[in-house]
C-alpha positions in Angstrom: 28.4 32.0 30.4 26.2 30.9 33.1 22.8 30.7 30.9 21.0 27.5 30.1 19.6 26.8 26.9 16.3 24.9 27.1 15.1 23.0 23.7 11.9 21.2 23.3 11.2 19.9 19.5 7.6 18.6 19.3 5.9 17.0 16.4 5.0 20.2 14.6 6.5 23.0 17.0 10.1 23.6 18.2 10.6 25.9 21.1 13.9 27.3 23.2 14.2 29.2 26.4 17.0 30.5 28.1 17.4 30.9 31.9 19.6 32.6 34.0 21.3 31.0 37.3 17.9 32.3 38.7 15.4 30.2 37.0 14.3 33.4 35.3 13.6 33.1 31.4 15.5 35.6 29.5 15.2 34.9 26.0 12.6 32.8 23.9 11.4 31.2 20.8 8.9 29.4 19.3 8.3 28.4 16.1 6.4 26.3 13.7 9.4 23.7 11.8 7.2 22.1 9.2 9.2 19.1 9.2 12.1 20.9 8.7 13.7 20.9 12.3 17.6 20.8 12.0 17.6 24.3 9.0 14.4 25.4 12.3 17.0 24.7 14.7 19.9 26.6 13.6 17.6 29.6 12.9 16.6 30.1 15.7 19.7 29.5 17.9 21.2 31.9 15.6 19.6 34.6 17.7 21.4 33.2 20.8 25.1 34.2 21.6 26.6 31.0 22.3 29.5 32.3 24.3 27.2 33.5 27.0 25.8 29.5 27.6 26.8 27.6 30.2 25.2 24.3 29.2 22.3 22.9 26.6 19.3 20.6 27.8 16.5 18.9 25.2 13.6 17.3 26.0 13.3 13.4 24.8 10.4 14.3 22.4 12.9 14.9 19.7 15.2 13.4 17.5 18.8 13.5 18.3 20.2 16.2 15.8 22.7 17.9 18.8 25.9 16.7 20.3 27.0 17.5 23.8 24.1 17.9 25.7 21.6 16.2 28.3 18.4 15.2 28.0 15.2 15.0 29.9 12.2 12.9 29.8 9.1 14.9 28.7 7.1 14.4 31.6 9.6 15.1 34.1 10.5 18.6 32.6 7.3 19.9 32.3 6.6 19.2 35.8 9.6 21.1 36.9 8.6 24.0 34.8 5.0 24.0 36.6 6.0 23.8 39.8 8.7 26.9 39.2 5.8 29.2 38.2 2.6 27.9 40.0 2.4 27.3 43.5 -0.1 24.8 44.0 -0.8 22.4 41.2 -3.5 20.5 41.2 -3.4 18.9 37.7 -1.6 19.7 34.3 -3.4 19.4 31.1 -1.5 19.2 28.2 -2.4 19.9 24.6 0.3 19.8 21.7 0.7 19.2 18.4 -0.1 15.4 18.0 -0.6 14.6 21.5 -2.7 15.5 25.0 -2.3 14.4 28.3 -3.5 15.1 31.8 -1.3 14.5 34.7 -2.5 14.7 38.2 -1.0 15.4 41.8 -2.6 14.5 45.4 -3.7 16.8 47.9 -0.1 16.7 49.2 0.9 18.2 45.6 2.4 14.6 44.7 2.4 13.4 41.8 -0.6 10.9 41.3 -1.2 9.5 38.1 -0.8 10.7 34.0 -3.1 9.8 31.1 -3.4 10.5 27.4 -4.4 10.1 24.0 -4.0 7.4 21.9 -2.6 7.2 18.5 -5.1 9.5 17.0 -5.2 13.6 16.0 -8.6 14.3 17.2 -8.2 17.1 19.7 -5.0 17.9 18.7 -2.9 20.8 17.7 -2.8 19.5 14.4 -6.0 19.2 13.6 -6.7 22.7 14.2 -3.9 23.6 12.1 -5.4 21.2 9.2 -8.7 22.8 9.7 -7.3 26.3 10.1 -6.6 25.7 6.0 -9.5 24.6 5.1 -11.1 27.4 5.9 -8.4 29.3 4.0 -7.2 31.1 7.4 -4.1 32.8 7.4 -2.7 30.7 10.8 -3.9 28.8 13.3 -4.0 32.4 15.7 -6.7 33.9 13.0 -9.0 31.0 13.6 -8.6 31.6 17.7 -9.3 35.3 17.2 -12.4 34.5 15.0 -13.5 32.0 17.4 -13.0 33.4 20.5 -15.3 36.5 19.2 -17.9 34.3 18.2 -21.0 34.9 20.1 -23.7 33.3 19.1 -24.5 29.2 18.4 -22.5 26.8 16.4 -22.3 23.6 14.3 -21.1 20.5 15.9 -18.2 19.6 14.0 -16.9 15.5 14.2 -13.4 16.6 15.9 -12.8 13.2 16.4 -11.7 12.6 12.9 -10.2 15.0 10.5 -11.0 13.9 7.3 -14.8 13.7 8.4 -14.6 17.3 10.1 -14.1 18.5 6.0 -17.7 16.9 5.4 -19.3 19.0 8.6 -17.2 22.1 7.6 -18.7 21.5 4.0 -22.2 21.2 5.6 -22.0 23.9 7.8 -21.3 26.1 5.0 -24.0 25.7 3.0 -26.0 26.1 5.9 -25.0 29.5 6.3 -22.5 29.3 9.2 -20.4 31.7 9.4 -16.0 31.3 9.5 -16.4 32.4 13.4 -19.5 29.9 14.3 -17.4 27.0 12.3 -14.2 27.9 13.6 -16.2 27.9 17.2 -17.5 24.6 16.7 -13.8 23.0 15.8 -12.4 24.8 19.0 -15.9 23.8 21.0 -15.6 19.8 19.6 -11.6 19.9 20.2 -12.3 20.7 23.5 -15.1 17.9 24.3 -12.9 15.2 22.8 -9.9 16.0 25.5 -12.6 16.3 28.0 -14.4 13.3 27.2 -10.3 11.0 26.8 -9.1 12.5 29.9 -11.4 13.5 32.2 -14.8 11.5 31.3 -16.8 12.9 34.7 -15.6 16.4 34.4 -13.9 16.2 37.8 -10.8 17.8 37.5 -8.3 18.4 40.4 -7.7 22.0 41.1 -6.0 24.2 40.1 -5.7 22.9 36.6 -2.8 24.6 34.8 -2.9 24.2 30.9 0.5 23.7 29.1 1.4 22.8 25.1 0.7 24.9 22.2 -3.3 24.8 22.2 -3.0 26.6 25.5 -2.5 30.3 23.9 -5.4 29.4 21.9 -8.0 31.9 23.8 -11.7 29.9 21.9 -10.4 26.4 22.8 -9.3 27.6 26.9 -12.8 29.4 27.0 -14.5 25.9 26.1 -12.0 23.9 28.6 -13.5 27.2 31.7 -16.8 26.4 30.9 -16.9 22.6 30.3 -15.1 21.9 33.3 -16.7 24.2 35.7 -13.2 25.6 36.8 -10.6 28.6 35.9 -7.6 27.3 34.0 -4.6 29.0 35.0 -2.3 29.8 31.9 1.1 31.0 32.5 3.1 33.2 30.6 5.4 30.5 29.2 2.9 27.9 29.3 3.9 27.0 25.5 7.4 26.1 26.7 7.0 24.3 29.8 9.0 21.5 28.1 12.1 23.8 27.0 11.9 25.6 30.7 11.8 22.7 32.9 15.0 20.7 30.7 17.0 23.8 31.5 15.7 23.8 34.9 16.5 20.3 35.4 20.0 20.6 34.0 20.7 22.7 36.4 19.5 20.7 39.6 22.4 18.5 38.0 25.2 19.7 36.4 27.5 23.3 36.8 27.3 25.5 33.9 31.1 24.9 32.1 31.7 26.8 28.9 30.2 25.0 25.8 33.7 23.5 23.6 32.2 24.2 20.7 33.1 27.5 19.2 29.7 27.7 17.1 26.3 26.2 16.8 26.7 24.2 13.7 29.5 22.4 15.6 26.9 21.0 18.0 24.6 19.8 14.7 24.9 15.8 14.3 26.1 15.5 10.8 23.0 14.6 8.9 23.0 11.4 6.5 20.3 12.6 3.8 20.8 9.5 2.0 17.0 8.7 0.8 15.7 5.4 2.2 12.8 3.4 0.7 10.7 0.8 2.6 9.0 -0.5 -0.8 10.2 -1.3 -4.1 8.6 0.4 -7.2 4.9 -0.1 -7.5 3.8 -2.6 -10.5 1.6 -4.5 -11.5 2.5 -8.5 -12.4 0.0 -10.8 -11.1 -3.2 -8.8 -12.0 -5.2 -7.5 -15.2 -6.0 -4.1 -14.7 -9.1 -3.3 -17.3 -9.4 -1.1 -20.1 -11.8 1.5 -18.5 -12.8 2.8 -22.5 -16.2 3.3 -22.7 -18.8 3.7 -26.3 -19.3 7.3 -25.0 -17.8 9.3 -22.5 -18.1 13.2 -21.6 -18.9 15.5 -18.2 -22.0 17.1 -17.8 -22.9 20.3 -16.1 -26.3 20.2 -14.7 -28.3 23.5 -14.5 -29.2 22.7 -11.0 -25.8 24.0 -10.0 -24.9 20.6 -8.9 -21.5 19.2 -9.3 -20.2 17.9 -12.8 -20.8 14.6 -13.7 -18.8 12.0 -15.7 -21.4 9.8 -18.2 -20.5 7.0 -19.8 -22.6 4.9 -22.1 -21.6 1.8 -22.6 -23.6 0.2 -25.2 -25.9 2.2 -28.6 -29.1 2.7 -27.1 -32.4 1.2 -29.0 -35.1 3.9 -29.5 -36.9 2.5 -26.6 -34.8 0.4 -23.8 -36.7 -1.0 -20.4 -34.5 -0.5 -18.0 -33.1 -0.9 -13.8 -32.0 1.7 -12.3 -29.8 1.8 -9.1 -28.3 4.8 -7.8 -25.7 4.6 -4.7 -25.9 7.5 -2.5 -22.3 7.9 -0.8 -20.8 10.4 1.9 -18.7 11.9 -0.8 -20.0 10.7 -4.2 -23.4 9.5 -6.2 -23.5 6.9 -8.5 -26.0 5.4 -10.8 -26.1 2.4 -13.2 -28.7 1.8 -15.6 -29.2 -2.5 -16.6 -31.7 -3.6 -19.2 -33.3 -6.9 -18.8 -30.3 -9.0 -19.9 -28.5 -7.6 -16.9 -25.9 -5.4 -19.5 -24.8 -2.3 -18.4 -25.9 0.7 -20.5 -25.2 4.2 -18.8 -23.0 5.0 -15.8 -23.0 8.1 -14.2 -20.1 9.6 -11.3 -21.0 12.8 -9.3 -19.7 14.1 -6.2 -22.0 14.3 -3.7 -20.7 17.6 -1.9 -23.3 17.6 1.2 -26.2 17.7 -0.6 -27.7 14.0 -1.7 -30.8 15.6 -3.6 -29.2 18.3 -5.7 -26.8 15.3 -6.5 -29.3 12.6 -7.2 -31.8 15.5 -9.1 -28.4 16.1 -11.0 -28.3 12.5 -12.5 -31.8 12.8 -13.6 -31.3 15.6 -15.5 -28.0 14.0 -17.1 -30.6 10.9 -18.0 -33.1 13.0 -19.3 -30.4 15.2 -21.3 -29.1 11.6 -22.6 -33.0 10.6 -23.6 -33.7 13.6 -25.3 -30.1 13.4 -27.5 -30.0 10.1 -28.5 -33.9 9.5 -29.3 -34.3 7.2 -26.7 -37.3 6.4 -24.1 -36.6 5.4 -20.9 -39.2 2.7 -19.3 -38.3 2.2 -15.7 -39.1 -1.3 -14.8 -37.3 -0.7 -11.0 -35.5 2.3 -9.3 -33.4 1.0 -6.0 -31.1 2.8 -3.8 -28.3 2.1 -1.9 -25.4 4.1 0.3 -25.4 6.0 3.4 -28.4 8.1 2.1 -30.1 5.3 0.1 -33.3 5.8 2.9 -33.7 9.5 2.1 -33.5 9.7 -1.3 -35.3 6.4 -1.5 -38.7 8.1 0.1 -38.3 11.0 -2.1 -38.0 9.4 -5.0 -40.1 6.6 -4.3 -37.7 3.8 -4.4 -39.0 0.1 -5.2 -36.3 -1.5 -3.3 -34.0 0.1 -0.5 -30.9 -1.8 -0.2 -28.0 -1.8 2.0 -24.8 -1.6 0.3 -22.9 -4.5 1.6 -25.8 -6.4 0.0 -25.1 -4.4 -3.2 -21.5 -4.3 -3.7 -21.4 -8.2 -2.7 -24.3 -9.1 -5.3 -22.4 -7.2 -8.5 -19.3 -8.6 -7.2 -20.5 -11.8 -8.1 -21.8 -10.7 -11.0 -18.6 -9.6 -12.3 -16.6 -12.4 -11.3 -18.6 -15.3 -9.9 -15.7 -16.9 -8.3 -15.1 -13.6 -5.9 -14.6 -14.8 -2.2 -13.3 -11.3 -0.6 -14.3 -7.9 -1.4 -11.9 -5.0 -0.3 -14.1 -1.6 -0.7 -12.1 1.5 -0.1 -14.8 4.5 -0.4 -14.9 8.2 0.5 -15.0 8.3 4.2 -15.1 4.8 4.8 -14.0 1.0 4.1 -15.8 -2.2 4.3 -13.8 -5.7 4.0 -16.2 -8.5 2.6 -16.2 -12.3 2.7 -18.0 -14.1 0.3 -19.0 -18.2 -0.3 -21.3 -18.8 -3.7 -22.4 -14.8 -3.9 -23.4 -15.0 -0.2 -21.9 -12.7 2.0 -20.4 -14.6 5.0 -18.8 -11.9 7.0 -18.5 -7.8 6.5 -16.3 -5.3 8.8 -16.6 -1.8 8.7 -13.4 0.7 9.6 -14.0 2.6 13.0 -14.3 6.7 13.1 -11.2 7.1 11.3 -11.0 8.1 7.7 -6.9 7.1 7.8 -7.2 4.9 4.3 -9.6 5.9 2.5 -10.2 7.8 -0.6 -11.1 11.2 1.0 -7.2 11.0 2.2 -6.1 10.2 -1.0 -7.5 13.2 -2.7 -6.7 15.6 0.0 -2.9 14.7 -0.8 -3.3 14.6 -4.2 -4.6 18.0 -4.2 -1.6 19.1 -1.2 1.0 18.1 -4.0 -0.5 19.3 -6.9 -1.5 16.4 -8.8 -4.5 16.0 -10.5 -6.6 12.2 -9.7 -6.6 11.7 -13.1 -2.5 12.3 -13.4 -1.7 9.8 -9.8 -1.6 6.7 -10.3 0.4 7.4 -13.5 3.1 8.9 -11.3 2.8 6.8 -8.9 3.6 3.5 -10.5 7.0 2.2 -11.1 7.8 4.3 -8.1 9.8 3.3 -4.9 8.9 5.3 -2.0 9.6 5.6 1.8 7.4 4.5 4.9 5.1 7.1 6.1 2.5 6.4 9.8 -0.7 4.4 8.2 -2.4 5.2 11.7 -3.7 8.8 11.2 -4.6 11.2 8.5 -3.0 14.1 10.1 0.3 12.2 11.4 0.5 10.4 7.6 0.6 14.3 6.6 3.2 15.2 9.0 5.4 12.3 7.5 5.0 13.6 4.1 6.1 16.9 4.8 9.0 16.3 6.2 9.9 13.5 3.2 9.2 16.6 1.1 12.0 18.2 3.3 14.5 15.6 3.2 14.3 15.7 -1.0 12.2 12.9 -1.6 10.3 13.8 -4.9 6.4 13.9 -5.1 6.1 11.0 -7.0 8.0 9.0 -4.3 5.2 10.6 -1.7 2.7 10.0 -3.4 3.3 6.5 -3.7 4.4 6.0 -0.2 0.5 7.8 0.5 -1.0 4.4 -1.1 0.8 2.4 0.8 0.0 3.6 4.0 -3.8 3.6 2.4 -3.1 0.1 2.2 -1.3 -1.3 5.3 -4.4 0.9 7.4 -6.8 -1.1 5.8 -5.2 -4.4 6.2 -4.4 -3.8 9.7 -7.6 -1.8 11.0 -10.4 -2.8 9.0 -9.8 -6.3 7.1 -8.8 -9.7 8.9 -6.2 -10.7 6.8 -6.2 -14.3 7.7 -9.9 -14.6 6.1 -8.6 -12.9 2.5 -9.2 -15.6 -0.2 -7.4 -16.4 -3.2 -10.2 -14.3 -5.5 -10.2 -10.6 -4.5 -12.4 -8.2 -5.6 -11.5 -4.7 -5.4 -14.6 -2.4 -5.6 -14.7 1.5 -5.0 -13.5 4.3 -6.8 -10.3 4.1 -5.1 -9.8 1.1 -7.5 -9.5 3.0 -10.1 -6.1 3.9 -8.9 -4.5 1.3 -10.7 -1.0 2.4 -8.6 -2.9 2.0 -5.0 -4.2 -1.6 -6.9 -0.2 -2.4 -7.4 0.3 -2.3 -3.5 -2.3 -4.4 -2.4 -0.9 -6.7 -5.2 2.8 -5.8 -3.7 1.5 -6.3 -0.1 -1.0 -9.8 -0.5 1.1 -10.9 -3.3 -2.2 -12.4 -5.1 -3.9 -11.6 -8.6 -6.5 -8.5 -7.4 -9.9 -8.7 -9.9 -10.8 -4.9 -10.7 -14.0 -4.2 -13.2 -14.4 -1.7 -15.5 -17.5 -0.5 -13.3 -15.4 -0.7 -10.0 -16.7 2.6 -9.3 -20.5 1.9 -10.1 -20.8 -1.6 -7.9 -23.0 0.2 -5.4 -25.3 1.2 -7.9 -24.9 -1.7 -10.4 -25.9 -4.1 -7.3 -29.2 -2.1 -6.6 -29.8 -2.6 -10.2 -29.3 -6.4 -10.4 -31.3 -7.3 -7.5 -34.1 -4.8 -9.0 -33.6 -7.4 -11.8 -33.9 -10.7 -9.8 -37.2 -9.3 -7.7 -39.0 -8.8 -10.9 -40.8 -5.5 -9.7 -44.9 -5.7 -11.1 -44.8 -1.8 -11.3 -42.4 0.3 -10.5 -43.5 3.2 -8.1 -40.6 5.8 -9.4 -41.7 9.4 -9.6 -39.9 9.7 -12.8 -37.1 11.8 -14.1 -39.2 14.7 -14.3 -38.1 15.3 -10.5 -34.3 17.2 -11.7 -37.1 20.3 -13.0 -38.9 20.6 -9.4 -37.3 22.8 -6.8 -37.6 20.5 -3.9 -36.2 22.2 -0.6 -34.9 20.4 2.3 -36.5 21.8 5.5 -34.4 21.2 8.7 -36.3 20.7 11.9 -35.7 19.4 15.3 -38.0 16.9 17.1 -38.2 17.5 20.7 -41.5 14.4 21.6 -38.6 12.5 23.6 -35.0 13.0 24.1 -33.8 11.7 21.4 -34.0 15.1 20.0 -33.9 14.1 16.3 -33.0 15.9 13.8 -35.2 15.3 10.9 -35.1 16.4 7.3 -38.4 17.0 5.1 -39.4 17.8 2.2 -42.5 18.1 0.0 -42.4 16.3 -2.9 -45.2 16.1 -5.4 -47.6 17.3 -2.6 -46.4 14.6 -0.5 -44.3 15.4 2.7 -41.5 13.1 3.3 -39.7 13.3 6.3 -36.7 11.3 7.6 -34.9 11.0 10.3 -36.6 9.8 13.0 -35.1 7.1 15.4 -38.3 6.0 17.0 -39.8 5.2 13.5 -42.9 7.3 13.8 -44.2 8.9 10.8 -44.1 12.4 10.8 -48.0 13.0 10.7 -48.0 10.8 14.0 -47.6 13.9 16.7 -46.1 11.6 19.7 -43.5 9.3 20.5 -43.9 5.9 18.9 -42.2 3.6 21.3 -41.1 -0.1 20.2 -44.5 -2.4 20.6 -43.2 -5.2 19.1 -41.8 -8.3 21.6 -38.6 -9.6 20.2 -37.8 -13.2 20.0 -35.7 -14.2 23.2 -33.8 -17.0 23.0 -33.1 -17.3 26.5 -36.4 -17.2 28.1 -37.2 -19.5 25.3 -34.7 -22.4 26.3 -35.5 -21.9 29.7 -38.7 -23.2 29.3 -37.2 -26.1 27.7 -34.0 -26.7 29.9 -35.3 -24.5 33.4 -32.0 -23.6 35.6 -32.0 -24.9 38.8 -33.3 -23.2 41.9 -31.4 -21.2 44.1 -30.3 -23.6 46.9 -31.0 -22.1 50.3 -27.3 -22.9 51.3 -24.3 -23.2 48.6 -22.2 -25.6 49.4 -18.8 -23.5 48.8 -18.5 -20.3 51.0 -17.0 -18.4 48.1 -18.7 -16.1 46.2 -17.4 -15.4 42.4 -18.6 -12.9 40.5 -19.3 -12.4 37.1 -19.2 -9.0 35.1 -22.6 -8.9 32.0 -19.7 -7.6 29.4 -18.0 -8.3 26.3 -18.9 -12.5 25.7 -19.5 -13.3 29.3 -22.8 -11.0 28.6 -23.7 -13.6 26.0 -22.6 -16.6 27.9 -24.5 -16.0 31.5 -26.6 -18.3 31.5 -23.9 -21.0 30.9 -21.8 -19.7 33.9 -24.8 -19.3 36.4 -26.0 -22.8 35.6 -22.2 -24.4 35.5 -21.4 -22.4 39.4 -24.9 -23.1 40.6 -24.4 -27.1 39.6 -21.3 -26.9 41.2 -22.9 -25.0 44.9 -21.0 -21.9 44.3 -23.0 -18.7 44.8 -22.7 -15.9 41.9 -23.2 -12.2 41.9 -23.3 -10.7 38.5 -23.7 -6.9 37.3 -26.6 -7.9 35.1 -28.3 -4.8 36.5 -25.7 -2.3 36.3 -26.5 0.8 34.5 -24.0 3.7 32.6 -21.2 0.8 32.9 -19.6 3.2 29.8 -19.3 6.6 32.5 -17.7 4.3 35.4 -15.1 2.2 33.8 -13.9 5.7 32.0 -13.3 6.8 35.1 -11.3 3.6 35.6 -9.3 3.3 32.5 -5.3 4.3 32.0 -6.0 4.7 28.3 -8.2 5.2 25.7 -10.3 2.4 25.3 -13.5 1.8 23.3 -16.6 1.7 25.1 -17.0 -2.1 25.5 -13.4 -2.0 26.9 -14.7 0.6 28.8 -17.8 -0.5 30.1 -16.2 -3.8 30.9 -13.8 -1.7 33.5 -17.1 -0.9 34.8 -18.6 -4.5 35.7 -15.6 -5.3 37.1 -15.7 -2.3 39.4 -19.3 -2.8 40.3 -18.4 -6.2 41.6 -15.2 -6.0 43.2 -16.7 -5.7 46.7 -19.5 -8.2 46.1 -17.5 -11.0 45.9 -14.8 -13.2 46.6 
């Protein structure tokens, strides 16, 4: 009777101990609830006999699904677990499921100060167990055994974002890694990104216990020992701190009693599974979706073992057409659109790029040259441009006449397509770009941040979760009400839709709650709403989703303009302004490139510290290397530093308006000071002159260097590196002036 049951119910994990009058655990559990945490709950309690507990305590992390019992803040019970086992604590890092944090104590073993994560998975429990399928693991524990034996290098991995970790896992595949290495890298990168949140100078207070789930796994703990220089000690129930210190704080508190309820379902809150929907059924009333029917459409398998790729021809070909081509090399897919002169749209072909932007674009040749050969036709090239994230690569190899950015692209078919467009929204792969637009021109263009929450990469990753085909989505998506699910993370919107699934929410409901959360993370991280005109163009494959079209419709409540070649725009852009610069002689190698076997050769240059990584190949007898940031060629053998003076507007008005001289005594003993960040950087000349007119003296931080590594050390939170930097001036002038 006079045992305490401990519960702590995290975001992915629920654990229990039980403690005798003596502190000492005597029974516990720890399990996985996949959304599921009431059916968890009872499970595991189930193993408990309830007429030998005195008294029940819970952690405030959960949800309130028991009656009768007290609860603890977080923070508060993990410390009380800590400070049972360890004697001397110097700091606690913490590592769960969707969350990290680091709190710290004073010499005196006082509590000092606690920081964490923000609203983001990277270096989370999750995103190991996200990555832990990818690699078709059986659990999370086989991809710490694997990497903990790993002993030799591995690939970096981008931990900070899940959805771009599956394009570096896909990389490092094909480059021969093995699971081990890979899974070493995740646990390696994991590690870096709580380093780099929490403790930014690698000065940790010792000793540093580790607590939360991550902290039995043995690869990510080796990284933490020799990243931060120090031994972290890891207790045996350093997974259920949270559970141990509730019950340890219950009974600081309160006298065991005997529990009134006879059984543990009578402590279960009676659940209301009544489904509730945030959105009405998605539908389409204000805009004309297009009839995506083509003259010709089929897939073709390239025998380049390059991924299949959907052709359409759009138009009967003549026996011989002059043509522009413009291929858009993306982070997951490669597109091509071939224009003759009258600027109409003949051939369009879709491939997935899969890592490899050569065996995708050599793919596309052959798929012309299949298309030449079977309908009698002769291609004269009178341009090739490229475009997309590997538009500069490709565009050496294959001798491109033009190499255009895509934001110049998408905005110039845009117009084409609908000349009164004044916003694009472009949801791509791994990324999404909002777009303003006044007569064709761009005005304005934002790009989302290192997170790939909204974008089409998500999008198929759940489609493919919930077994439903792209081509199948939007049709199940549409006239579909659905419930709200987090728009701030990839991993935390797949938590939501887990437990949905559990609370009997069909797939189509989830699936259509998936686009909107696609949607309200675009308007709220990447586009500025207030600037969205009244003509919107929606380019990107995504668009093709006529059910994830329906919610921006739902959400702006304006018409949305979609094209037949929403998913070409890249390329058809790079086509069009081929067109407009009327290319003499085009300098294309031709399509004869898909027969050559053109490796890709890896190499790392080590002139300067910069330590680029360079790809090169040899193409036609020609070596083509890219990659460098300095912009040396690669048959130049040293560093090429930057020769050329820039423009400065400031040395240039001060030859027109000079500041006035230092006075040998200001006239106001006050001294303010004035940190070189954020605007103020850009408006210091206006603030030295206005003080120095008035006779107050200024100090500034104009000469302050690694701002970024100071102000980290400064901040509460995770900030971005302006924020950060910013902390940084500040502190650099705080004893320099008034």
């Amino acid at each position: 009777m006079g045992n305490i049951v401990g519960i702590d119910i995290g975001s992915v994990a629920l654990s229990i101990a039980l403690i005798d009058q003596k502190g000492t655990v005597v029974e516990s559990f720890y399990r996985f609830h996949q959304g599921a945490i009431a059916d968890t709950l009872r499970s595991m309690l189930s193993g408990i006999d309830i007429n030998l507990v005195g008294g029940i305590a819970t952690t405030q992390s959960g949800p309130d699904i028991l009656k009768d019992i007290e609860r603890f803040d977080t923070q508060i019970a993990m410390i009380a677990a800590v400070k049972k086992y360890h004697n001397q604590v110097g700091s606690i890092l913490f590592v769960g499921g969707e969350n990290f944090g680091l709190i710290t104590f004073n010499k005196h073993g006082e509590y000092e100060r606690f920081r964490s994560n923000s609203s983001c998975a990277a270096g989370t429990g999750s995103f190991l167990d996200q990555q832990a399928k990818r690699l078709n693991l059986k659990s999370i524990e086989t991809l710490s055994t694997v990497a903990f034996c790993n002993q030799i290098n591995t690939p970096k991995i981008a931990t900070r974002c899940a959805v771009f970790a599956k394009t570096d896992l896909i990389h490092a595949q094909q480059e021969g890694y093995s699971v081990g290495q890979i899974s070493d890298g995740l646990c390696e990168g994991l590690a870096k990104n709580v380093i780099d949140t929490l403790i930014p100078d690698s000065n940790i207070h010792p000793p540093l216990i580790l607590a939360g789930g991550v902290s039995m796994n043995s690869a990510v703990v080796k990284h933490f020992r020799n990243l931060l220089q120090t031994e972290p000690v890891i207790g045996e129930h350093s997974h259920l701190y949270g559970a141990i210190g509730a019950a340890l704080l219950y009974m600081e508190q309160t006298a065991p009693t005997p529990l009134a309820a006879k059984s543990w379902d009578d402590l279960f809150v009676q659940e209301n599974r009544e489904k509730i929907y945030g959105y009405p059924p998605l539908r389409l009333t204000l805009s004309d979706y297009p009839d995506f029917s083509t003259n010709s459409n089929y897939f073709y398998k390239p025998v380049n073992n390059a991924a299949e790729i959907e052709v359409d021809i759009y138009r009967p070909l003549q026996k011989k057409e002059k043509v522009y081509l413009g291929i858009d090399i993306g982070s997951t897919s490669t597109k091509a659109v071939l224009i003759n002169r009258q600027n109409d749209v003949l051939i369009g072909l879709y491939t997935q790029t899969s890592g490899q932007p050569l065996r995708a674009v050599q793919g596309l040749f052959e798929a012309l040259d299949h298309i030449a050969k079977n309908q009698a036709c002769e291609f004269v090239f009178d341009g090739v441009g490229t475009t997309g994230s590997g538009r500069k690569f490709i565009g050496r190899i294959i001798n491109a006449d033009l190499i255009i950015d895509e934001i110049t692209a998408h905005a110039r078919a845009a117009f084409e397509l609908n000349n009164e467009s004044d916003t694009i929204i472009e949801i791509g792969g791994q990324d999404a770009k909002f777009t303003t637009l006044q007569n064709g021109m761009v005005t304005s263009s934002v790009m989302n941040n290192v997170c790939a929450a909204g974008t089409g990469s998500f999008i198929e990753e759940q489609a493919v979760k919930l077994g439903v085909s792209l081509t199948d989505y939007a049709g199940r998506a549409i006239n579909t009400p659905s419930p709200v699910s987090s728009d701030r993370c990839t991993v935390f919107m797949e938590r939501d839709i887990n437990n949905y699934l559990t609370e009997g929410y069909s797939v189509d409901e989830v699936l259509a709650s998936v686009l909107h959360s696609v949607c309200e993370n675009y308007l709220s991280k990447v586009a500025v709403e207030a600037a969205i005109g009244q003509n919107i163009c929606f380019q990107g494959a995504t668009a093709r989703n006529r059910a994830l079209v329906a919610a921006f419709e739902h959400r702006l409540n304006k018409p949305i303009f979609v094209s037949k070649f929403c998913h070409l725009t890249g390329a058809l852009g790079s086509a069009l302004i081929l067109a407009e610069n009327a290319v003499q002689e085009s300098a294309f190698r031709g399509l004869a490139l898909c027969h050559e076997h053109i490796p890709v050769e890896n190499e790392v240059c080590e002139l300067c510290h910069n330590n680029c990584k360079i790809n090169k190949v040899t193409v036609q007898g020609e070596t083509v290397a890219f990659g460098f940031l300095c912009g040396r060629d690669y048959d130049t053998k040293h560093y090429v530093g930057s020769t050329k003076k820039q423009y400065d507007l400031i040395t240039e008005r001060s030859l027109v308006f000079p500041l006035p001289k230092k006075p040998a005594a200001f006239k106001k003993k006050v001294t303010i000071g004035i940190p070189n960040a954020l605007y103020l950087a850009e408006e210091m000349p206006l603030w030295k002159y206005f003080f120095a007119t008035l006779g107050v003296e200024t100090v500034t931080s104009e000469n302050l260097k690694n701002a970024v590594k100071s102000g980290k050390k400064l901040t509460g939170a995770e900030f971005c590196a302006p924020i950060n930097a910013f902390f940084g001036h500040v502190q650099y002038l705080v004893d320099k002036c008034d």
